[in-house]
C-alpha positions as CSV (number, residue, x, y, z in Angstrom):
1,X,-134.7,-212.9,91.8
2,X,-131.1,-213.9,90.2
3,X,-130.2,-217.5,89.3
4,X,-126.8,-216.4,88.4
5,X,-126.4,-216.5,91.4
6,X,-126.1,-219.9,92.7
7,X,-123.9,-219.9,89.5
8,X,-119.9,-221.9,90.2
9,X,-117.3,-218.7,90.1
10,X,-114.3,-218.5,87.9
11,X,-111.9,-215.9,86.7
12,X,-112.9,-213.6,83.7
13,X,-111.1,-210.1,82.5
14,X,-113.2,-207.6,81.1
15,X,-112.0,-206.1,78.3
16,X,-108.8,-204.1,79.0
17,X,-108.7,-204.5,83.0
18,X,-105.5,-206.0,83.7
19,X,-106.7,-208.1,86.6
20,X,-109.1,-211.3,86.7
21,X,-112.5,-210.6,88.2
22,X,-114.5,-213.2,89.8
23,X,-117.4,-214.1,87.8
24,X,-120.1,-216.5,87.0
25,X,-119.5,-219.3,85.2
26,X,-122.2,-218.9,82.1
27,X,-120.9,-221.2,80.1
28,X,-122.6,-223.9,82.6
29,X,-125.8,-221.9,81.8
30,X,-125.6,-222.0,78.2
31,X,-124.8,-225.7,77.7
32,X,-127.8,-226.5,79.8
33,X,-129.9,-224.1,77.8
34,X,-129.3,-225.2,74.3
35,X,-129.7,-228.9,76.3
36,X,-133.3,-228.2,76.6
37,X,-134.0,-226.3,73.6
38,X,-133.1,-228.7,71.8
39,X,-135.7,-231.0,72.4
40,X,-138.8,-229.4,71.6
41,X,-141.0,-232.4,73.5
42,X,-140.1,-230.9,76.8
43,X,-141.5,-227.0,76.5
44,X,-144.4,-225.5,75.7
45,X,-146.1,-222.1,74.5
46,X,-147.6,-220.0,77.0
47,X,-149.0,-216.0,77.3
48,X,-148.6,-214.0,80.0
49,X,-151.7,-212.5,81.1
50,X,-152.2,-209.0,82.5
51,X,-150.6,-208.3,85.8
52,X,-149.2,-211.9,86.3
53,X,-146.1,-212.0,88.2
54,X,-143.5,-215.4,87.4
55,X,-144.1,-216.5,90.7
56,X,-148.2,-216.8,89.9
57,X,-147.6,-218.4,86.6
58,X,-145.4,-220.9,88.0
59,X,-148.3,-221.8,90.7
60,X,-150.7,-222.1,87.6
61,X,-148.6,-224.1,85.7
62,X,-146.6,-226.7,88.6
63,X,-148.4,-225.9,91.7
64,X,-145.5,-224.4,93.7
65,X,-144.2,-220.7,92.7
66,X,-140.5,-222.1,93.3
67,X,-140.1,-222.7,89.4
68,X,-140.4,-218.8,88.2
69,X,-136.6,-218.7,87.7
70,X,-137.1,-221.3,84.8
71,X,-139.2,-218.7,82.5
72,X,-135.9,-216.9,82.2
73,X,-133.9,-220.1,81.5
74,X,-136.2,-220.8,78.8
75,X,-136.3,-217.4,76.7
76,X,-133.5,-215.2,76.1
77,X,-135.9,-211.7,75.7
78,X,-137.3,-212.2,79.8
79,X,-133.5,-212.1,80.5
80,X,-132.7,-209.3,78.5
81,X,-135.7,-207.1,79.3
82,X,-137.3,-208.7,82.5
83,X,-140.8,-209.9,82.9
84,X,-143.4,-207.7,81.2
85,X,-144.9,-205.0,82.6
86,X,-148.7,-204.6,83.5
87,X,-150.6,-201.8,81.3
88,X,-150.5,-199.3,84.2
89,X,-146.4,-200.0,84.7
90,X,-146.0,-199.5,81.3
91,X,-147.7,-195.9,80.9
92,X,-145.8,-195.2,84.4
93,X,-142.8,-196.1,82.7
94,X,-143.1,-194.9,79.3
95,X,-144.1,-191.5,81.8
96,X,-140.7,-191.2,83.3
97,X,-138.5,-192.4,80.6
98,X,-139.8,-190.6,77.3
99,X,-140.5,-187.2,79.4
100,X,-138.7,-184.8,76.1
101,X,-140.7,-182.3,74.7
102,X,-140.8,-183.4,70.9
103,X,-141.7,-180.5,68.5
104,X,-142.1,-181.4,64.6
105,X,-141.7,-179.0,62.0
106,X,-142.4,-179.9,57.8
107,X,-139.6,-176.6,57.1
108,X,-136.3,-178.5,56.6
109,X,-133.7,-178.3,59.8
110,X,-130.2,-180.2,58.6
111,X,-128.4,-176.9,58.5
112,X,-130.3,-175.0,61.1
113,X,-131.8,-175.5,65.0
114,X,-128.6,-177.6,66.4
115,X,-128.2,-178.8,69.4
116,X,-127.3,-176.3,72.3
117,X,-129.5,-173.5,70.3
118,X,-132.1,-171.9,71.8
119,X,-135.6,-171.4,69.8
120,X,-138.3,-168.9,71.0
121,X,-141.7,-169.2,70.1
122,X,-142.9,-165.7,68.4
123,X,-146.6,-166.3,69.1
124,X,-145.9,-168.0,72.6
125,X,-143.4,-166.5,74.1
126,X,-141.8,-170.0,75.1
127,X,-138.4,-170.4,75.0
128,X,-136.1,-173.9,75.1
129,X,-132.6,-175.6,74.4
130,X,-132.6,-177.8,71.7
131,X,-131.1,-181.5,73.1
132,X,-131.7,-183.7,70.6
133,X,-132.2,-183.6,66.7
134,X,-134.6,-186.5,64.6
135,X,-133.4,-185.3,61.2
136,X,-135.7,-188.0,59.4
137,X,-138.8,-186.8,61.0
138,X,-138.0,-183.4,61.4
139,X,-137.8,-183.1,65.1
140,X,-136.1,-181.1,67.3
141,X,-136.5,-182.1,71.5
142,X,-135.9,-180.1,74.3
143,X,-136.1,-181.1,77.9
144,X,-139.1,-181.4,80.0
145,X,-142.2,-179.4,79.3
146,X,-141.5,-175.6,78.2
147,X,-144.0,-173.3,80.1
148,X,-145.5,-171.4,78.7
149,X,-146.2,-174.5,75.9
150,X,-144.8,-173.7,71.9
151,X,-148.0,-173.6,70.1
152,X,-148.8,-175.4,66.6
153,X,-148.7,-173.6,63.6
154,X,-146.9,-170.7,65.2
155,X,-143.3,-169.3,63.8
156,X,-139.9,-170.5,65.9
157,X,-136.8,-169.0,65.9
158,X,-133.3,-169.2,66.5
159,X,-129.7,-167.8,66.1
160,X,-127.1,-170.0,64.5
161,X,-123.6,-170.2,65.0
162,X,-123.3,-167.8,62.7
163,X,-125.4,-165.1,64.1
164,X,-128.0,-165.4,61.5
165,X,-131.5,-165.9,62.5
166,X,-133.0,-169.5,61.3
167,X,-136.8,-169.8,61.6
168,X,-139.2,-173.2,61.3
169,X,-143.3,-173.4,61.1
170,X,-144.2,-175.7,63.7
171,X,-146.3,-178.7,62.9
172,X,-146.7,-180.4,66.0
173,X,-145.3,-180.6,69.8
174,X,-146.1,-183.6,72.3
175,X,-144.4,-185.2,75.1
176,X,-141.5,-187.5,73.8
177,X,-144.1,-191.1,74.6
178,X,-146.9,-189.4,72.7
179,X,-144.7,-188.1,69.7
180,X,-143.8,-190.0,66.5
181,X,-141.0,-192.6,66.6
182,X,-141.6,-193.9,62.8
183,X,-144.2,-194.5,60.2
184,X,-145.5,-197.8,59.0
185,X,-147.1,-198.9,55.8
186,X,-150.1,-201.1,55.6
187,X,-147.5,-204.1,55.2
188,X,-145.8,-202.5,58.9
189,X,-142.7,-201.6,57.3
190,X,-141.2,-198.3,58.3
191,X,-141.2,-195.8,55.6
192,X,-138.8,-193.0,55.4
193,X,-140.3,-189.6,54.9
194,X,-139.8,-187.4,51.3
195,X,-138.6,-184.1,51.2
196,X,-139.7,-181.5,48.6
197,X,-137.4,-179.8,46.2
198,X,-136.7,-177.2,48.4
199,X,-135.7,-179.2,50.8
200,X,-139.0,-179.6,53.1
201,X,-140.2,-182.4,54.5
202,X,-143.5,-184.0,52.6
203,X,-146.3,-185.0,54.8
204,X,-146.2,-188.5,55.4
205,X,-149.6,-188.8,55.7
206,X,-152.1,-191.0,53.4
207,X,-151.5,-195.0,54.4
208,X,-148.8,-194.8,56.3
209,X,-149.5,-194.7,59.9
210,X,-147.7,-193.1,62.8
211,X,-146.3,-195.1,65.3
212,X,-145.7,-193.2,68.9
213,X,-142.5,-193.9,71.5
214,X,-145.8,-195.4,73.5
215,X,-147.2,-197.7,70.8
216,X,-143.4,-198.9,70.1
217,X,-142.6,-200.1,73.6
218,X,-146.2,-201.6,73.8
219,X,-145.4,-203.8,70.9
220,X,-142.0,-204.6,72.6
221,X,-143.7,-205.0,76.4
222,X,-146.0,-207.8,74.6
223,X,-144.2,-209.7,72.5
224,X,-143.0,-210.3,76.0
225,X,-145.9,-212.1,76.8
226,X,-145.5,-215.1,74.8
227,X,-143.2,-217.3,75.9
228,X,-142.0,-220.9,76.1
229,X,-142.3,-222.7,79.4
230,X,-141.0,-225.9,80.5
231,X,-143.7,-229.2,80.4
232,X,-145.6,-229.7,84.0
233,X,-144.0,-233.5,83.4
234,X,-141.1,-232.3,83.0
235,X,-140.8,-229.1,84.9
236,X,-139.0,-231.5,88.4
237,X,-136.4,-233.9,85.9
238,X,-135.1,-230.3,84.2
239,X,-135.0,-228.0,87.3
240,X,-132.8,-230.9,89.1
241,X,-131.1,-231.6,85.9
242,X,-130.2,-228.0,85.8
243,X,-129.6,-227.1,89.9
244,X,-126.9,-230.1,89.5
245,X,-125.4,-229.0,87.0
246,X,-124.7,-225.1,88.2
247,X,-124.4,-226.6,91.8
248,X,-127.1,-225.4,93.7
């Protein structure tokens, strides 16, 4: 489903392309937009329920599915992100996209464990390429899912650059949508972690509460929910208001 499409065309360059491209003409879109957003008498809230699809909440709301395109014209974050996913799409997702090993150490790293290193577990035997560092919350990441698994609590170590060997206790190791991606106080402001004076990282325990790469994208996925949606007695004088003015 893609309004833009029935957009007018006209000639746009993209940044340093020496040639015009043929594009839509957006600036149709965004008149019309601010148009309706304007007046506040012709929209209304709505929530998205689980697994609705636009096309179902457009039958709920004008009896035809043929105005879904219009929860899009009303609210910038559906055309940014797209329609919400269902609970199940979301896990799925979260699954595929967030699929690092994260592994969390409390022993300070800024000047050891880089990226491109390899750490071995002396307990476990596993072995991994660092590809990504979290200085703040002490995490290192390493692709996929090391087998055999690092194991909390046990000793890692690595060679630096400099051929000496660096070594970390390891705190914790989940897959990247299960791991940590901040801490939040009771107010739900993220709170930075302390360090020790010798350079460790302090336990950010207590009040503050972790907040996963899982938790964080389910906040995101359903503040997706609510949305603004154009008046049933409205709904037919805006959509041909609107299909006149882009010319379809």
């Amino acid at each position: 489903m893609n309004f833009f499409r029935y957009f007018p065309r006209t000639f746009y360059k993209f940044g340093d392309e020496s040639k015009d491209a043929v594009f839509e003409n957006l600036s149709i879109y965004s008149d019309m937009v601010d148009q309706i957003k304007d007046k506040v008498s012709l929209y209304q809230d709505y929530h998205i329920l689980p697994d609705e699809r636009p096309d179902q909440v457009s039958m709920k709301l004008y009896g035809t599915p043929d105005y879904h395109w219009t929860f899009f014209l009303m609210n910038d974050s559906l055309r940014e992100s797209g329609w919400p996913y269902s609970d199940a799409e979301l896990y799925l997702f979260a699954q595929k996209k967030y699929d690092h090993t994260v592994l969390t150490t409390r022993t300070k790293i800024y000047d050891r464990f880089k990226i491109g290193q390899t750490m071995s577990g002396l307990t476990s035997g596993a072995s991994a390429v660092i590809v990504h560092r979290n200085l703040q919350l002490g995490q290192v990441w390493v692709e996929g899912i090391p087998d055999p698994a690092f194991l909390n609590g046990e000793t890692i170590t690595s060679t630096g650059a400099d051929g000496s060997l660096e070594s970390i206790v390891l705190t914790s190791s989940e897959i990247q949508y299960n791991a940590v991606h901040h801490y939040e106080n009771a107010s739900g402001e993220w709170v930075d972690i302390g360090f020790e004076s010798d350079g460790d990282y302090s336990d950010p325990g207590g009040l503050n509460t972790p907040i996963t790469w899982l938790d964080k994208v389910t906040t995101e996925n359903n503040a997706l929910k609510q949305i603004k949606v154009i008046r049933p007695n409205s709904i037919e004088v805006v959509a041909e208001s609107f299909r006149t003015a882009v010319g379809f």
